[in-house]
C-alpha positions as CSV (number, residue, x, y, z in Angstrom):
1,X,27.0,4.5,-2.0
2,X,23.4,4.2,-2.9
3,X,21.6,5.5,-5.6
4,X,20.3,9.3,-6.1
5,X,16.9,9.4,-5.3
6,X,15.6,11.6,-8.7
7,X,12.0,12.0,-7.5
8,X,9.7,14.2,-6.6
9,X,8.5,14.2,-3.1
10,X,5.3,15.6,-1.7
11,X,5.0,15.6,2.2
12,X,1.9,16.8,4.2
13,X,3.1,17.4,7.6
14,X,2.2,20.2,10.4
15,X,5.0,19.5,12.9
16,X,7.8,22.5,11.2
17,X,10.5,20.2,13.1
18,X,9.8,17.3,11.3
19,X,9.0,18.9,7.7
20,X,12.1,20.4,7.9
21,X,13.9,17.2,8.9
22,X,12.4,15.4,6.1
23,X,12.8,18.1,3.7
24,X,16.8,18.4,4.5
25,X,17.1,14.4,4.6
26,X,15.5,13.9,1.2
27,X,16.7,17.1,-0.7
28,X,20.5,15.4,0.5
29,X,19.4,11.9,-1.6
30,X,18.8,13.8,-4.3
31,X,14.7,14.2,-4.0
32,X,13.0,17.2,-5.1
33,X,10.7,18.1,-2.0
34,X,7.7,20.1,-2.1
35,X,6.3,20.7,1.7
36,X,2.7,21.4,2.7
37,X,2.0,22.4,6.3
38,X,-1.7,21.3,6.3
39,X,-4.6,20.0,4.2
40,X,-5.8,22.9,2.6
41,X,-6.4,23.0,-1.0
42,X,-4.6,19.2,-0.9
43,X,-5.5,17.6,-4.3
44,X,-4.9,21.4,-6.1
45,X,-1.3,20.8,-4.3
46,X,-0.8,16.9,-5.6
47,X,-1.7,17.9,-8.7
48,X,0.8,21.1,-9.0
49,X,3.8,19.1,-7.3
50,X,3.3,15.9,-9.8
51,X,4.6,14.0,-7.1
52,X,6.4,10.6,-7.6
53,X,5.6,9.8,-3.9
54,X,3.3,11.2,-1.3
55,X,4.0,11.1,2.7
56,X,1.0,12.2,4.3
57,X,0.3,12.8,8.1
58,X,-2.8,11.9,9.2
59,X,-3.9,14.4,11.9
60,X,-3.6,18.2,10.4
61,X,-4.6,21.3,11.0
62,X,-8.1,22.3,8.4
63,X,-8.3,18.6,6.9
64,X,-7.3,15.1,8.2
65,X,-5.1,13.0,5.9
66,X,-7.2,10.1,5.5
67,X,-10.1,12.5,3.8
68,X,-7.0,13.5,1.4
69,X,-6.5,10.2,0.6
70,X,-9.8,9.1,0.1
71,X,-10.3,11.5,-2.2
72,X,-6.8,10.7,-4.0
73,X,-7.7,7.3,-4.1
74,X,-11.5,8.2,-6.0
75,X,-9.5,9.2,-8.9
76,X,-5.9,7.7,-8.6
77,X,-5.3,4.8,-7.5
78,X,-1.4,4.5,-8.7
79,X,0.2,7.3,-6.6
80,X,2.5,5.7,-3.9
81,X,1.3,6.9,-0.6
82,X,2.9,6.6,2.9
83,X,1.1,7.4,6.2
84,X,3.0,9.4,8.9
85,X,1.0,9.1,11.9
86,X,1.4,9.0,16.0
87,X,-1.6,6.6,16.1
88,X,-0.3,3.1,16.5
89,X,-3.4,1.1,17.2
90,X,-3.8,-1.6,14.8
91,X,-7.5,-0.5,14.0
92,X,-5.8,3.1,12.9
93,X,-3.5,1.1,10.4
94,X,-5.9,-1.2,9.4
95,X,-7.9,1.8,8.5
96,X,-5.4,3.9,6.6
97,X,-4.5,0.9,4.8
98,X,-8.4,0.3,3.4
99,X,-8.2,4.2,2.6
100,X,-6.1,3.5,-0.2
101,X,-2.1,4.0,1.9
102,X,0.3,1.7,0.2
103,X,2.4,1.5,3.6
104,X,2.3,3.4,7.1
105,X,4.9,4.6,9.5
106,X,4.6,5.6,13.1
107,X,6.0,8.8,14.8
108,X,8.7,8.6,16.1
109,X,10.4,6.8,13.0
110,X,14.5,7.3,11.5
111,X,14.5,8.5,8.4
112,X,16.1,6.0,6.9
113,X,13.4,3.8,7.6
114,X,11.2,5.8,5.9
115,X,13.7,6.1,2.8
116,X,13.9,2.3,2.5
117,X,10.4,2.3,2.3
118,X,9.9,4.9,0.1
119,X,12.8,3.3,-2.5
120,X,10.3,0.2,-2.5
121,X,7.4,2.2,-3.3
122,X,9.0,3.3,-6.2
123,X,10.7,0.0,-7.4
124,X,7.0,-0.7,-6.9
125,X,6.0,1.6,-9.4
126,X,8.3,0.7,-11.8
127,X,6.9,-2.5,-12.5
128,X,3.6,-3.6,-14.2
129,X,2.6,-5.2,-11.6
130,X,-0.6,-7.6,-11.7
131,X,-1.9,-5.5,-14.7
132,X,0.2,-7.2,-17.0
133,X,-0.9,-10.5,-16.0
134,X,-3.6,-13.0,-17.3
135,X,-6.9,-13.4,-16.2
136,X,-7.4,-15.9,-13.1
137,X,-10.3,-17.9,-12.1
138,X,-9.5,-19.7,-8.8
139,X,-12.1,-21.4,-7.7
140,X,-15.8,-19.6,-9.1
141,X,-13.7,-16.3,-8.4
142,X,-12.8,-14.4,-11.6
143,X,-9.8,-12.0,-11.2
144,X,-9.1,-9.8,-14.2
145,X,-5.7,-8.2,-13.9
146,X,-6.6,-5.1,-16.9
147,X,-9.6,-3.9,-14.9
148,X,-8.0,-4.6,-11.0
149,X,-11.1,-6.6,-10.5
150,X,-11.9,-9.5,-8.5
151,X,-15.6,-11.3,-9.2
152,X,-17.1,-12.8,-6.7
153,X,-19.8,-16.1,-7.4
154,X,-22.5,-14.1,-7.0
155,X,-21.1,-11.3,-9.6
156,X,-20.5,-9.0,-7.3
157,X,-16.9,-7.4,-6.9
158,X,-14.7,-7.4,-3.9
159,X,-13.4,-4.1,-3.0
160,X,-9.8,-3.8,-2.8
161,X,-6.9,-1.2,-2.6
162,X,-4.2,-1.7,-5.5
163,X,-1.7,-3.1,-3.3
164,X,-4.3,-6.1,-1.9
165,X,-5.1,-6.8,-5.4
166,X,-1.8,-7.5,-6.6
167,X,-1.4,-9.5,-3.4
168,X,-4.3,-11.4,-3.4
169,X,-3.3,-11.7,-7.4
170,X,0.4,-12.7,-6.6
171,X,-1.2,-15.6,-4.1
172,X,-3.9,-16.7,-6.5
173,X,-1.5,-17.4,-9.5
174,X,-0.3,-20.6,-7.5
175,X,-3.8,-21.4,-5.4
176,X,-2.8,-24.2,-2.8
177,X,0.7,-23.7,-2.7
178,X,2.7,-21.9,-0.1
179,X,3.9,-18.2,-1.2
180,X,6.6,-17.0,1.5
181,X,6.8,-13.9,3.3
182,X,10.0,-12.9,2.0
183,X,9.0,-13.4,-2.0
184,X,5.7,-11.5,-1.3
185,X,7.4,-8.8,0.5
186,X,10.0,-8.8,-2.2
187,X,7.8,-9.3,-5.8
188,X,4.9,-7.1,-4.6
189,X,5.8,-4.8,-2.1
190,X,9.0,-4.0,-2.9
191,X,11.0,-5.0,-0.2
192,X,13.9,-6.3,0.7
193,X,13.1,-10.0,1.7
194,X,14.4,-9.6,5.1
195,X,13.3,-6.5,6.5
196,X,11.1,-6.4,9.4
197,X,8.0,-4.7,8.8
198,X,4.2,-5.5,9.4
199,X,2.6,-3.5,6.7
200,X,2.4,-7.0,4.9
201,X,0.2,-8.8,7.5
202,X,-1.6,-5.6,8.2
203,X,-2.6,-6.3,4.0
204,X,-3.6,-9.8,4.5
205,X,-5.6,-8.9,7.2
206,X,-7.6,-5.9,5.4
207,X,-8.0,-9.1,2.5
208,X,-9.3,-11.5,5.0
209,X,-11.6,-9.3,6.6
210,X,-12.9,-8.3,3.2
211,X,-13.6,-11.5,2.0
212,X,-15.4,-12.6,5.4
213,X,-17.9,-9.6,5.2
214,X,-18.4,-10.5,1.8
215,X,-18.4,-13.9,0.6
216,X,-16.2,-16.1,2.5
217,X,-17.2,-19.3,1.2
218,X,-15.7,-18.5,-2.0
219,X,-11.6,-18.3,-0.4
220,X,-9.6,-18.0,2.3
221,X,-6.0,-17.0,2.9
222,X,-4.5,-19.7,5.2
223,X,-1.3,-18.1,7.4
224,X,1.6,-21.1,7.4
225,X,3.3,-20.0,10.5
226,X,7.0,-18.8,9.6
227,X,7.0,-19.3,6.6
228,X,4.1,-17.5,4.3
229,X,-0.2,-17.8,3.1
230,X,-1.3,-19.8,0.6
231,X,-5.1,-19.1,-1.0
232,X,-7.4,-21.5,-0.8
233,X,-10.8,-22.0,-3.4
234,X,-13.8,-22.4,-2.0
235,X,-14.6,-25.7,-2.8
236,X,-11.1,-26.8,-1.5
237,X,-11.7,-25.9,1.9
């Protein structure tokens, strides 16, 4: 049987057949559930519900979820967040996940699926994650795990969400050797090592595009097929 789900669960979602699914679902694994039927008044709502997760749909009625979690994201950056959305292009999940989302899910999706993933976002959030670490220098890249910051050669800082920074932190702790899909999946996303899911490359691709518009001489994340990325210094290369 698997464990109660003692949380608190905030879900933004206009379709009344689905928030009620959801809501029945989650209050029957032991969640408390707070529902919103659009974006009004959002961040007053967060704030009242304390949420310990937050599933967010992306098109509403009054205010559009990414705005939301923009704004979220300008003052909290720990908050787990999952996207609902219909849109399944990969520029849409490319762009919720450089909004701040820790993972997305497309309509139609089981709720189970969504369960597993919000059980990993919580695991997640249980653990210190790359804050607790020590300070990195890979290459002339400085990455200081107490301020979430990654230094760049010319001083400046590459932007990232919380969840690329512990990934690109998890990768540069062992720069030139192979990290596998399954231990990444596992020690910083929370996963189970197996499952099937491509919010991970999704990540790795919002790093690598970050790091070619700003200074890709100084790394690269190298894809070893089946298996995993490694990071590569710049002067490695």
């Amino acid at each position: 049987m698997s464990e109660s789900l003692a949380c608190t669960v905030l879900l933004f979602e206009d379709d009344p057949a689905i928030r009620a699914m959801l809501a029945a679902f989650f209050s029957t694994q032991g969640a408390k559930v707070v529902t919103a039927e659009d974006g009004r008044e959002a961040m007053a709502r967060i704030e009242a519900a304390r949420p310990d997760v937050l599933l967010l749909d992306v098109v509403m009625p009054y205010r559009d979820g990414l705005s939301i979690l923009a704004e979220l994201r300008s003052v909290d950056v720990e908050l787990p967040v999952i996207l609902l959305t219909e849109r399944n292009g990969e520029d849409d999940k490319v762009t919720g996940l450089d909004h701040g989302a820790d993972d997305y899910l497309t309509k139609p999706f089981s709720p189970r699926e969504l369960l597993a993933r919000v059980r990993a976002l919580l695991r997640r959030s249980k653990r210190s994650g790359a804050s607790g670490g020590q300070h990195l220098i890979v290459g002339q890249v400085r990455i200081d795990p107490a301020a979430r910051e990654v230094r760049l050669p010319d001083a400046s800082l590459l932007p990232l969400t919380k969840t690329e920074f512990d990934l690109l932190y998890h990768l540069a702790s062992r720069p030139g050797a192979v990290v596998t899909h399954g231990e990444l999946l596992q020690e910083v996303l929370g996963y189970d090592p197996h499952v099937e899911t491509k919010s991970l490359v999704m990540h790795i691709a919002n790093i690598r595009r970050k790091i070619d518009r700003t200074c890709p001489q100084a790394l690269s994340i190298k894809s070893v097929a089946g298996v995993g990325y490694k990071l590569i210094p710049g002067e490695a290369r």
